[in-house]
C-alpha positions as CSV (number, residue, x, y, z in Angstrom):
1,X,0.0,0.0,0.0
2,X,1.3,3.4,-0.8
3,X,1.3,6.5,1.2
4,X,1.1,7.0,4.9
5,X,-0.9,4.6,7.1
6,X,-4.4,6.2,8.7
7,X,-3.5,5.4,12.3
8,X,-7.4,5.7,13.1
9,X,-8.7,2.7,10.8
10,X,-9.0,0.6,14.5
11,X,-8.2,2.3,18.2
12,X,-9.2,0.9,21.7
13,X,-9.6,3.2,24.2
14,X,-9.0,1.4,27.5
15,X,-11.5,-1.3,26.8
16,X,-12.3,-3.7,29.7
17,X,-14.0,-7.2,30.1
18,X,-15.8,-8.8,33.0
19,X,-18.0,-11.7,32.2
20,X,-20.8,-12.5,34.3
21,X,-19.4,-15.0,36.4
22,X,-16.5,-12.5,37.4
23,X,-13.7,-13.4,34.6
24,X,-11.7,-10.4,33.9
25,X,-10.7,-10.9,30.2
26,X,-8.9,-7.4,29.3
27,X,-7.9,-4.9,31.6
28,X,-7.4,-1.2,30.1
29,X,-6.2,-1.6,27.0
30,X,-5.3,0.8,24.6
31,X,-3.8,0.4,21.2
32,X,-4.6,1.7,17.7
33,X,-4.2,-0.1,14.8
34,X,-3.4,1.7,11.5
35,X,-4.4,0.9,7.7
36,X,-2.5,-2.0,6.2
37,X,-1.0,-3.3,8.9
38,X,-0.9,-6.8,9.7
39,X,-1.2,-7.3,13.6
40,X,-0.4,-10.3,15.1
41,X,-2.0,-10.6,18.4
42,X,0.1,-12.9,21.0
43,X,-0.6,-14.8,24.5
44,X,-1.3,-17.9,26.8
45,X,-4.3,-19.6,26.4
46,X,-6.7,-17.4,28.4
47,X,-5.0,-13.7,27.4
48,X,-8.2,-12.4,26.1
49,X,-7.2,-12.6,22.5
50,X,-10.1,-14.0,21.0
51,X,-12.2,-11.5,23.1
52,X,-10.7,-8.8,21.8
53,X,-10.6,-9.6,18.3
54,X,-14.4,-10.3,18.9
55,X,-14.9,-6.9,20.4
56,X,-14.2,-5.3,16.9
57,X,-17.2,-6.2,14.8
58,X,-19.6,-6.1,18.5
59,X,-19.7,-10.1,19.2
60,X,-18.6,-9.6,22.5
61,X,-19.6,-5.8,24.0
62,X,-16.9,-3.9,26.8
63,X,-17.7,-3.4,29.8
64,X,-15.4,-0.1,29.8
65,X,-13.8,1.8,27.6
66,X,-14.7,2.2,23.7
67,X,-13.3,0.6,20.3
68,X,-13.6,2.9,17.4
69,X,-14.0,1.3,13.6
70,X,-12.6,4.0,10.8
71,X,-14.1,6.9,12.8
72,X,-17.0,4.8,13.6
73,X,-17.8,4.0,17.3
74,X,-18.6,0.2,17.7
75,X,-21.9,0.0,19.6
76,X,-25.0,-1.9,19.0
77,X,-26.9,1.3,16.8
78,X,-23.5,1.2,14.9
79,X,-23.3,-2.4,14.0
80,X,-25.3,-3.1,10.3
81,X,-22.5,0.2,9.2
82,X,-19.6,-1.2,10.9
83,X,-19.9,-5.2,10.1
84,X,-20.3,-5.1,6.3
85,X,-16.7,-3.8,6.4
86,X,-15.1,-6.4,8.5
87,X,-14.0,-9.9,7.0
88,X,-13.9,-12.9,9.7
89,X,-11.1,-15.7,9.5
90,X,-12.2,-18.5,11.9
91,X,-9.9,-21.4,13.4
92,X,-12.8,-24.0,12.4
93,X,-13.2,-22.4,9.3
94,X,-16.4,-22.1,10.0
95,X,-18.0,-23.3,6.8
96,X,-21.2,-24.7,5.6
97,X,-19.5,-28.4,4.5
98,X,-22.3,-29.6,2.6
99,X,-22.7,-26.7,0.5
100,X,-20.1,-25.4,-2.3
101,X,-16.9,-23.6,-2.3
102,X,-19.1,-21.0,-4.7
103,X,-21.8,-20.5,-1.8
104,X,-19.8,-20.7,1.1
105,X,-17.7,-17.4,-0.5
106,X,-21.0,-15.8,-1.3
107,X,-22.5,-15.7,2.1
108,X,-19.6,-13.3,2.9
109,X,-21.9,-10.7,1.0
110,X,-25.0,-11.5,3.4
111,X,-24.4,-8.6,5.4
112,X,-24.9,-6.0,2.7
113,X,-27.9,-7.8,1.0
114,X,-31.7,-7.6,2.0
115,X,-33.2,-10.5,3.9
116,X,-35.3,-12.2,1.0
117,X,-32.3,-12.2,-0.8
118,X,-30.2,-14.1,1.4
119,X,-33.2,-16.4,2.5
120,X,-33.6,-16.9,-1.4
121,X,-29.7,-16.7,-2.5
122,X,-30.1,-15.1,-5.0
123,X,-27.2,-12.6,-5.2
124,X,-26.4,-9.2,-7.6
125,X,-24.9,-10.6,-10.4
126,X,-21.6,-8.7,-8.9
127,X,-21.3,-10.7,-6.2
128,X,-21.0,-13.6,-8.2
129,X,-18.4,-12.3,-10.3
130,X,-16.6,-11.2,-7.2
131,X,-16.7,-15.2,-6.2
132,X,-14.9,-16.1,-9.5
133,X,-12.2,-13.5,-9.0
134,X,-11.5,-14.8,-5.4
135,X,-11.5,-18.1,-5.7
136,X,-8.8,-17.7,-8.4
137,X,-6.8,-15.3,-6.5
138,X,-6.6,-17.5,-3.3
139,X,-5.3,-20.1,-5.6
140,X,-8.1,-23.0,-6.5
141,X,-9.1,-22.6,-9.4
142,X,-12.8,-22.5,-11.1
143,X,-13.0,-25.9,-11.4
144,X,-13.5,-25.5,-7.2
145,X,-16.4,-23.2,-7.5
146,X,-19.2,-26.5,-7.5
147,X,-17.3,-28.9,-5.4
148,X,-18.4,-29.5,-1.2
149,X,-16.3,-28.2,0.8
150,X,-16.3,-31.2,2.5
151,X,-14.2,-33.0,0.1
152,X,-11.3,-30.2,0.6
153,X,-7.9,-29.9,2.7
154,X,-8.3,-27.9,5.9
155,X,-5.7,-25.7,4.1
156,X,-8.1,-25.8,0.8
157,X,-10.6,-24.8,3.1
158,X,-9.1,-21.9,4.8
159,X,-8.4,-20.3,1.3
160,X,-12.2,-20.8,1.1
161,X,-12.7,-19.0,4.5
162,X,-9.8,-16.0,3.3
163,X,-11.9,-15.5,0.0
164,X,-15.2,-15.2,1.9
165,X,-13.6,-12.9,4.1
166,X,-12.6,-10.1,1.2
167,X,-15.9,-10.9,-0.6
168,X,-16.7,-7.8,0.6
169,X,-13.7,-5.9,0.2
170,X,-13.6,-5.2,4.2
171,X,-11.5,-2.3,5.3
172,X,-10.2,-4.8,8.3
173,X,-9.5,-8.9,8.8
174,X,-10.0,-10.1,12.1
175,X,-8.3,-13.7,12.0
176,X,-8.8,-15.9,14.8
177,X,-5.7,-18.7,15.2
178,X,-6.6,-19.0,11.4
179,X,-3.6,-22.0,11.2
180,X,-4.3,-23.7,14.7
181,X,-5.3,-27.0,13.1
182,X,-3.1,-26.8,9.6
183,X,0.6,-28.5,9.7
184,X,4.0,-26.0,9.6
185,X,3.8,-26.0,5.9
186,X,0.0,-25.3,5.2
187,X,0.3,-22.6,7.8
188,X,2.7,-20.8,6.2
189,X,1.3,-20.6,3.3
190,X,-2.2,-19.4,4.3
191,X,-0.6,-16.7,6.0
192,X,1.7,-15.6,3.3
193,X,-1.9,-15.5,1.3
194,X,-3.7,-13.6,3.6
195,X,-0.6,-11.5,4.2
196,X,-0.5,-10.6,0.5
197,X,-4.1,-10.3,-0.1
198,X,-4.4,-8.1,2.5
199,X,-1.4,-6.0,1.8
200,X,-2.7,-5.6,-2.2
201,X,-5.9,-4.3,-0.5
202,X,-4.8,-2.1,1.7
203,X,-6.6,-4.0,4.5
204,X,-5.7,-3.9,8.6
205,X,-5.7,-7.4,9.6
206,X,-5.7,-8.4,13.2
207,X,-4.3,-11.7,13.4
208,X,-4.4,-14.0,16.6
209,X,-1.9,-16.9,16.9
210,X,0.0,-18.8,19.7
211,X,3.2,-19.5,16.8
212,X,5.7,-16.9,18.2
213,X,7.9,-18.3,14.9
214,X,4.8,-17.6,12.6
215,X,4.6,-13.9,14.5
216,X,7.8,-12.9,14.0
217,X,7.7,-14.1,10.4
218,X,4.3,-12.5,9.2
219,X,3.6,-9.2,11.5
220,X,4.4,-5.8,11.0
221,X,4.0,-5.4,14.3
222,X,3.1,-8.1,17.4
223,X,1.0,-7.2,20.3
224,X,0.9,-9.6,23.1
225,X,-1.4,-9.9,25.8
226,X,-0.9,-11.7,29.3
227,X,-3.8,-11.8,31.7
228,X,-6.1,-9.1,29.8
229,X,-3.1,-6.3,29.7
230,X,-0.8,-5.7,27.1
231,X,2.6,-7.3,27.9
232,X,4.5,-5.9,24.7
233,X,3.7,-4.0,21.9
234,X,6.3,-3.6,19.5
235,X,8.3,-5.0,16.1
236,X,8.7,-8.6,15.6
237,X,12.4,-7.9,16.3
238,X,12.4,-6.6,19.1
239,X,10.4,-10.0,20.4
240,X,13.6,-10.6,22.6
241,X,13.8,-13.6,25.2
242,X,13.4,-10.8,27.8
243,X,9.8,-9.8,26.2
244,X,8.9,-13.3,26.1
245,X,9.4,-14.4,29.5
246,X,7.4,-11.0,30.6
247,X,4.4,-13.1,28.0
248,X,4.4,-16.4,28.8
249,X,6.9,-16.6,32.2
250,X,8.2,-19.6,30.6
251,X,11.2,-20.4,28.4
252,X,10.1,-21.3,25.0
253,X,12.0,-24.5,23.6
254,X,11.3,-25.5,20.4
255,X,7.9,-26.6,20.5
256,X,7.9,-27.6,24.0
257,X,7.1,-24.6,26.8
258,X,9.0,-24.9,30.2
259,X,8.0,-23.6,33.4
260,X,10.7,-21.7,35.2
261,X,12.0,-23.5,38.8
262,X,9.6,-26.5,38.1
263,X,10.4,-29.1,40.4
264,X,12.6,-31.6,38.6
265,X,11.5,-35.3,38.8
266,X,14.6,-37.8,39.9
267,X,13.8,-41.5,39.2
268,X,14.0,-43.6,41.6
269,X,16.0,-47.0,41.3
């Protein structure tokens, strides 16, 4: 994307969750997000990542403090102008399996047509045409358009859920551990797709993940959260083993995550 980045496409403004049965799930924070940016969103099981990224198109509503979409407040009389310009990415893809690759991309167009039209599916011609250009440009091919999408990959079917998501042409991505259940391989290349679609676009993308490796590799920049407060906020370089034990309080090995002064176990003869 060319030219300076709008640093007020996504801002929270000391946002706070309590659940009902007492959970605090983000304390105060505060961030903005500018346009184009691909924002990797980092923590424990437990952070408040997925709450936050659900915040954004009003799934889950604050209990304090205010998210602001492109100018727009996100509150409940806000909504039907605010989601039609939000893709979703989903860990479980989230699609209809019986149904086609073709008709799982065009529901991502439901929230900007009338009711009878989506209880009817019949969609504007454009629409339709938009589904042909995506499906080629996430790589699959025509020939995809009439198959299930139960007879796909998990990584065919997360290019389905990355098409549906720009069917709209959303001014932000909110991706939620997108490549949780895809292999090393399969995960990289989604990302590097949704990286470059996005970046072609001109989209924000928030981008949850528990991969530090996959972090530093796709973000611009990597926000990490630990207990519902932001525990660094920074460039995927500066991720340092300093930063990391403030995330996790672990040592990160390889794949494996050790606890710091766990008891050692001697075996006895």
């Amino acid at each position: 994307m060319n030219g300076v980045r709008d640093p007020r496409m996504l801002a929270f403004d000391s946002v706070e969750k309590r659940y009902p049965d007492g959970t605090v799930a983000l304390r105060s924070v505060s961030m903005q997000v500018p346009q184009g940016e691909f924002c990797v969103i980092l923590g424990p099981s437990g952070a408040g990542k997925s709450t936050l990224l659900r915040m954004v198109n009003g799934l889950v509503a604050p209990t304090g403090g205010s998210i602001v979409v492109d100018g727009i407040p996100v509150e409940e009389k806000t909504l039907p102008r605010i989601r039609p310009r939000i893709g979703m990415i989903h860990q479980q893809f989230n699609l209809v399996l019986r149904s086609s690759v073709a008709t799982n991309i065009l529901s991502g167009a439901l929230p900007a047509i009338s009711t009878w039209r989506a209880v009817t599916h019949l969609f504007p011609e454009r629409y339709r045409r938009r589904t042909c250009e995506l499906v080629a440009a996430v790589g699959l091919g025509e020939e995809h358009l009439r198959r299930r999408v139960s007879g796909l990959s998990g990584g065919q079917q997360q290019r389905v859920g990355i098409a549906r998501a720009f069917m709209l042409d959303p001014a932000i991505v909110l991706a939620d551990e997108p490549v949780a259940s895809l292999d090393p391989k399969i995960s990289r290349d989604i990302l590097s797709l949704l990286k470059r679609e996005s970046r072609d676009r001109g989209t924000t993308v928030l981008c949850s993940l528990h991969q530090m490796d996959l972090a530093r590799e796709f973000a611009d920049r990597i926000v990490a959260l630990r207990g519902g407060e932001v525990a660094f906020d920074g460039e995927p370089a500066d991720l340092d083993e300093a930063a990391t034990d403030s995330i996790y309080g672990e040592i990160i090995a390889g794949d494996l995550l050790i606890q710091r002064d766990r008891p050692k176990i001697v075996a006895r003869a």
